[in-house]
C-alpha positions as CSV (number, residue, x, y, z in Angstrom):
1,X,-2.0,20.5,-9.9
2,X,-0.5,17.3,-10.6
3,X,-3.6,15.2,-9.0
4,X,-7.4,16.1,-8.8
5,X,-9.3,16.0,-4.9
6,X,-10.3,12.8,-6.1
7,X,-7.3,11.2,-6.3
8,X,-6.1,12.7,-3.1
9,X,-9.0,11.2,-1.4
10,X,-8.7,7.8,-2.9
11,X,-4.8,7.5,-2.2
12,X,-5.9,8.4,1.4
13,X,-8.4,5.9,1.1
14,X,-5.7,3.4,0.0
15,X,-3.0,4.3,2.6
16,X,-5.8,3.8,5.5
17,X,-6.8,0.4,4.2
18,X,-3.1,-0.6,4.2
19,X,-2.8,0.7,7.5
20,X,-5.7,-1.0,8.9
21,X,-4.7,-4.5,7.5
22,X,-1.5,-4.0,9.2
23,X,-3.1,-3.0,12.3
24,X,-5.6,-6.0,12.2
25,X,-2.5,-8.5,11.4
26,X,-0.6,-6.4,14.6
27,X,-3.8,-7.3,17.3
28,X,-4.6,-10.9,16.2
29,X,-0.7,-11.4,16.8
30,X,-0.8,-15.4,16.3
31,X,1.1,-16.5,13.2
32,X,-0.7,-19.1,12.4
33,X,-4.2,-16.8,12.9
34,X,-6.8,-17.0,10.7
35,X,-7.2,-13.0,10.4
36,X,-3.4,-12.6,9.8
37,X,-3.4,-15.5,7.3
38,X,-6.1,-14.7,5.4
39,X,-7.9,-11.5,6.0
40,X,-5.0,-8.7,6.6
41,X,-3.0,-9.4,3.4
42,X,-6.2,-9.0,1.1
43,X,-7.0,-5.7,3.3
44,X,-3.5,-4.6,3.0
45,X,-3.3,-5.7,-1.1
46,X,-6.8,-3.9,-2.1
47,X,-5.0,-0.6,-0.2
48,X,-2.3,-1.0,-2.4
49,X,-4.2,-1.6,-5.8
50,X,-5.8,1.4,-4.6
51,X,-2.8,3.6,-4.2
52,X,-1.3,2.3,-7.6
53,X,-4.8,3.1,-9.5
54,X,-5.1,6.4,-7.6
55,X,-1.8,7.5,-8.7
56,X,-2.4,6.0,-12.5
57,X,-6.0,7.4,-13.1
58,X,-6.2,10.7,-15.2
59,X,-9.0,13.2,-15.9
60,X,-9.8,12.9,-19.3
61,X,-8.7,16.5,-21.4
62,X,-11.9,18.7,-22.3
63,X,-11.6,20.3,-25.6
64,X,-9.5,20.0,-28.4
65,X,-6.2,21.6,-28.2
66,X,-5.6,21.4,-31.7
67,X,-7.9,24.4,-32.2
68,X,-6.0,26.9,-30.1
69,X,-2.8,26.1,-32.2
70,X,-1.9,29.7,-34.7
71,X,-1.2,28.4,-38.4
C-alpha cells in the first residue's frame, strides 16, 4: 500500500479540521467576526499542514536490503 493506517487516519484528521474551520467561518457569518478573522483560518491552516505532513511522512525501511542482493 502506498500509505500506512496511520496516515489515513491523520489525512482524515486533517480534512475534518479544514472542514470544521470552514464550517465555524460559515456560522459566525460576519466578515468582520472575530471567529472568522482569527480563529477559522488557523483551524483551517493546522488541517492543511496536517494533510501535507500526512501525505509526506514515511515509515522508516526495516532491514537492510543490501543483504538480500545475489553477488
Amino acid at each position: 500500500m502506498l500509505f500506512t493506517s496511520l496516515n489515513y487516519k491523520t489525512l482524515g484528521m486533517g480534512v475534518l479540521l479544514v472542514l470544521t474551520g470552514f464550517t465555524i467561518m460559515r456560522i459566525e457569518n460576519e466578515v468582520y467576526g472575530f471567529i472568522s478573522l482569527y480563529i477559522a483560518p488557523l483551524i483551517i491552516l493546522a488541517g492543511y499542514i496536517i494533510v501535507i505532513f500526512a501525505i509526506l511522512k514515511k515509515e522508516p525501511e526495516t532491514g537492510n536490503p543490501g543483504l538480500n542482493s545475489s553477488k
